[in-house]
C-alpha positions in Angstrom: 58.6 125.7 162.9 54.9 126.9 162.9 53.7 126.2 159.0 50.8 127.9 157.5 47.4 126.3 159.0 45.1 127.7 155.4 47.7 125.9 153.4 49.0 126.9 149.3 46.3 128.7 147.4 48.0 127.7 144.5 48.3 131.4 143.3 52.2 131.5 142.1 53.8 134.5 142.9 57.4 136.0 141.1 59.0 135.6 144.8 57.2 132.3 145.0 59.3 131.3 141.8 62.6 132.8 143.1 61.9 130.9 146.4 61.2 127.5 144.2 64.4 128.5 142.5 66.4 128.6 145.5 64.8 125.2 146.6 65.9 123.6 143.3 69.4 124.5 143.5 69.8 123.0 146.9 67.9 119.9 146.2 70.6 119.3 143.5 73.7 119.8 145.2 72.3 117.9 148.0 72.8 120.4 150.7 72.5 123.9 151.4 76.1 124.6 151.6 76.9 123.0 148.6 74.3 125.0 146.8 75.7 128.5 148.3 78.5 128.9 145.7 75.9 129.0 142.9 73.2 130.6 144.1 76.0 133.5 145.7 74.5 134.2 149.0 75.3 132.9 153.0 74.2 129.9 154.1 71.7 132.2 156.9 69.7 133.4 153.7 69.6 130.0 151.9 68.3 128.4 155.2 65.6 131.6 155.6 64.4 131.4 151.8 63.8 127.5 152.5 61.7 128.3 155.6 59.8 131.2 154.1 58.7 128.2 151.0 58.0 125.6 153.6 55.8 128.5 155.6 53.9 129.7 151.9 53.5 126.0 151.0 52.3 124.9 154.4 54.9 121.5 154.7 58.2 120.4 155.5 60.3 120.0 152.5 63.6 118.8 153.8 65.1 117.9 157.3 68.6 119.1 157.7 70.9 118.6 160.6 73.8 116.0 162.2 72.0 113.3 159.8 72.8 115.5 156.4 69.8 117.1 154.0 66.8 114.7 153.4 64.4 115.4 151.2 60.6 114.6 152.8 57.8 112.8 151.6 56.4 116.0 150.3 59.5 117.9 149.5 60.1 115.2 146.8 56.7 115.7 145.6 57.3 119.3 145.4 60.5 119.2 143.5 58.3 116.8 140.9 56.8 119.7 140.3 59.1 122.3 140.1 60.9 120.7 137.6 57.6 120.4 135.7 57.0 124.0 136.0 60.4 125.5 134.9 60.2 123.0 132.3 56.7 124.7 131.0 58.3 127.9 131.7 61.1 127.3 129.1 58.8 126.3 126.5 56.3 129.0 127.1 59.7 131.2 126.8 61.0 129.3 123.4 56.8 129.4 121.9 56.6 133.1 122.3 59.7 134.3 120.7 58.7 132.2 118.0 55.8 133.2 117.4 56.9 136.6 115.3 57.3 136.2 111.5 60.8 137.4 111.7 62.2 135.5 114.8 64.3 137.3 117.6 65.1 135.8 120.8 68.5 134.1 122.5 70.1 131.2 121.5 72.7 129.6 124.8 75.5 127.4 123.7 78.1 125.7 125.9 80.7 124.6 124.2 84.2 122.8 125.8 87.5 125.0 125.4 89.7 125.5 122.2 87.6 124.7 119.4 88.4 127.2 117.5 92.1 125.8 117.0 90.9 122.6 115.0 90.4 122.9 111.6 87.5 120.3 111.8 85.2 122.9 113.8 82.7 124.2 111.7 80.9 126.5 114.7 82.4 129.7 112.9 80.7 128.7 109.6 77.2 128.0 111.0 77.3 130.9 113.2 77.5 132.7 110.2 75.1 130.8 107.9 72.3 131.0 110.8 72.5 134.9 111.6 72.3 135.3 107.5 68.8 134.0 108.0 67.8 135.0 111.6 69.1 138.4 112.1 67.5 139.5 115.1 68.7 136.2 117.2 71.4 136.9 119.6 74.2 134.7 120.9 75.5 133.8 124.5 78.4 131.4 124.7 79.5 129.9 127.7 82.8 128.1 127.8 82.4 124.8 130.6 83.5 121.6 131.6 81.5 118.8 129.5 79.3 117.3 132.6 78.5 120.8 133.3 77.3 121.7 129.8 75.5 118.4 130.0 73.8 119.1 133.2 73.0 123.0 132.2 71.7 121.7 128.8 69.3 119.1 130.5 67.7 121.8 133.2 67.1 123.9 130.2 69.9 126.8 131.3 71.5 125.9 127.5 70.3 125.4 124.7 73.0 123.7 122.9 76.2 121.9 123.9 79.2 121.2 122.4 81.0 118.6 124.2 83.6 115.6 124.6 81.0 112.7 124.5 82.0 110.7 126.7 78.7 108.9 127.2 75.1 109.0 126.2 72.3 110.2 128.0 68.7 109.4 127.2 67.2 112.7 127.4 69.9 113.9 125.3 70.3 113.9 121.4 73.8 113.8 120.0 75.2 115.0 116.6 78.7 114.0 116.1 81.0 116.9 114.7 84.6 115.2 114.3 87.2 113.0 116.5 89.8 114.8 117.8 93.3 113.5 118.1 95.2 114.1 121.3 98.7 113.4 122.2 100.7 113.3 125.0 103.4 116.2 125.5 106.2 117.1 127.2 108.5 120.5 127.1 112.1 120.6 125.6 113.5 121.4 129.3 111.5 118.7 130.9 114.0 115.7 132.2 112.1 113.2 129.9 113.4 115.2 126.9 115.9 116.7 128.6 118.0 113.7 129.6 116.3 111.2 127.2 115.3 112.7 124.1 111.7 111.6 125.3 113.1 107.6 124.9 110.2 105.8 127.3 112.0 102.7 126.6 114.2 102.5 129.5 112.9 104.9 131.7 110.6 104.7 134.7 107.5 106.3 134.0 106.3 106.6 137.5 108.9 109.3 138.3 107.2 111.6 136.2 104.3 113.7 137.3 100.9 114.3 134.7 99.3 116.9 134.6 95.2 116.7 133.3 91.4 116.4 134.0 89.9 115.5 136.8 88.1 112.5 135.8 89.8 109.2 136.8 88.8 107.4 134.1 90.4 109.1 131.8 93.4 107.8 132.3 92.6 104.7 131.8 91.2 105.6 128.2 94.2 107.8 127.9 96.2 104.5 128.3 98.6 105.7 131.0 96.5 104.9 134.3 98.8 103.6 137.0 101.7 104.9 134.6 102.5 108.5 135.7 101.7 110.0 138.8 99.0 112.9 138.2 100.1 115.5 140.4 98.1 118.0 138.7 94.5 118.3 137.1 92.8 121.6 135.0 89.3 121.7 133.4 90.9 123.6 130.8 93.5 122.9 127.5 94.9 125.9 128.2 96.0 125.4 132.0 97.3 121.4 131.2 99.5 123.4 128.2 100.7 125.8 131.0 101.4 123.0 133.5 103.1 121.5 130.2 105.5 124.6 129.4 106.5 124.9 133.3 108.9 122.0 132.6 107.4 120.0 135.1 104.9 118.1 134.2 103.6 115.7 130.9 100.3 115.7 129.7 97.8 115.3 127.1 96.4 118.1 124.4 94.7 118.0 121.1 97.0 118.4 118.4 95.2 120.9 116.7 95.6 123.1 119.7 99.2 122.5 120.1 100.1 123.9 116.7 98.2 127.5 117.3 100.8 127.9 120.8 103.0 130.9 120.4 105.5 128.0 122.7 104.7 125.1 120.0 108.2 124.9 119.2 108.8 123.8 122.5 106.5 121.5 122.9 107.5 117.5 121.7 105.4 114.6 121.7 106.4 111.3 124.0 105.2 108.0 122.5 103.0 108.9 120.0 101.9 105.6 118.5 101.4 104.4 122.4 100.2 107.8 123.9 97.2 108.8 121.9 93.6 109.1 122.1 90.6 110.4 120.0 87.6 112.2 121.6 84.3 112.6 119.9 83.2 116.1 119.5 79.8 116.5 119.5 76.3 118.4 120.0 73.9 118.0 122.8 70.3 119.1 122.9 67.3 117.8 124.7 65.5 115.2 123.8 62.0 115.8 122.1 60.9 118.8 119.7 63.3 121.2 120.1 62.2 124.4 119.4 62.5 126.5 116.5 65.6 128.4 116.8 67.7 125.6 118.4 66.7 123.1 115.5 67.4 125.6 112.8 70.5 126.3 114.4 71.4 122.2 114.4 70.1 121.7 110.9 72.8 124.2 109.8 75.8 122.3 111.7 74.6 119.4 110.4 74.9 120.5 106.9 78.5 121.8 107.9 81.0 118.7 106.8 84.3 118.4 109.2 87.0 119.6 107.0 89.5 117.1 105.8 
């Protein structure tokens, strides 16, 4: 590949930015095919938009072929920098739409699924307390996974998170909302109920198939790893409580969100003072001075006490 022989002027264009973009996305899926599902177009225009950067910046970023993507010497320097820049970028962003007396701008939230069903979620309330004082602010809510909201929240795509801590990072800050209880279920027509009346006392467990997240250790914290057989996994509440209803398979909800189900009645709970787990709910936000609208925005949760 012939490179550019005068080299980067260091003039920034908006198609040098979309091109840096692109190069972003594939640095952190490690590939160019694994980046094509997010970025939505062929793996031909990926590879194209990465040789048209690598021309404009006059250097190899990456090598790619048999041996997988490598990032070189100087593609690792240049992603150093990227991440510096759309880091500036953001803050420019956040400094100018706080500049006006009344403040107006965007505030992004990712928050996990089913909140709304527990009692203890105060979201509702803030929401309301905040947009009392910051009319012109607008809201977009996305509904993920927790290590996406994590990972959205710490390339600046979110705001704020609201997640199932299940670690802390350092360049997060964490407010803990409440601890949610979760149970493990079964249906009335499942065999465990069916032929047992959900008696685990002289059953074999390992016949039965769980359904649940994806994350391994989970079940270990969910006390039933090398237990059931999980035949099954969901990101979602909602598709473990389908998987649940199916007669099938077993798994674990929130209580909370078991008692809003228009099939709650039947629903039964297996074990309950051996199956059962808490998960911290809590808010994410990047670590530093946040700025204004995200940290009014937390100061009002804050205030909000989990209800009883």
């Amino acid at each position: 590949m012939e490179l550019a022989s005068k080299g980067f002027t260091g003039r920034v264009s908006d198609n040098d930015l979309r091109l840096l973009r692109t190069f972003c996305t594939v640095v952190r899926h490690g590939g160019f095919a694994a980046a094509e599902s997010e970025l939505q177009i062929g793996l031909p225009s990926i590879s194209r938009y990465i040789k048209d950067l690598e021309v404009r910046l006059g250097m190899r970023l990456c090598d790619r072929g048999r041996r997988g993507f490598m990032l070189t010497a100087e593609g690792r320097k240049v992603h150093e920098a990227c991440k510096t820049l759309f880091d500036n970028l953001a803050e420019f962003e956040n400094c100018v739409r706080d500049i006006h007396a009344n403040p107006a701008g965007a505030l992004r939230i990712g928050m996990v699924d089913s909140l709304v069903s527990d009692p203890q979620c105060r979201l509702s309330e803030t929401i309301q307390a905040y947009k009392r004082d910051y009319p012109n602010v607008t809201f977009r809510i996305v509904t993920e996974t927790s290590n996406l909201i994590e990972q959205k929240v710490l390339e600046g795509e979110l705001d704020i998170g609201v997640v199932f801590e299940r670690r802390r990072l350092d360049q997060l800050v964490y407010h803990l909302m409440y601890e949610e209880l979760s149970l493990l279920y079964c249906s009335t027509g499942h065999p465990l109920w069916a032929d047992h009346g959900g008696d685990v006392s002289k059953v074999d467990l390992s016949q039965y198939e769980l359904a649940g997240y994806p994350m391994a250790q989970l079940l270990e914290r969910m006390g039933v790893g090398g237990i059931f057989s999980r035949t099954a996994t969901a990101d979602h509440m909602e598709s473990i409580a389908m998987m649940i209803n199916s007669d099938v398979y077993l798994g674990f909800l929130a209580e909370s969100y078991v008692d809003t189900l228009w099939c709650r009645d039947r629903f039964r709970t297996i074990a309950p003072d051996t199956f059962r787990f808490t998960s911290k709910i809590s808010t994410i936000a990047r670590a530093g001075t946040p700025a204004p609208l995200i940290s009014a925005f937390m100061k009002r949760l804050a205030r909000m006490e989990p209800v009883a």
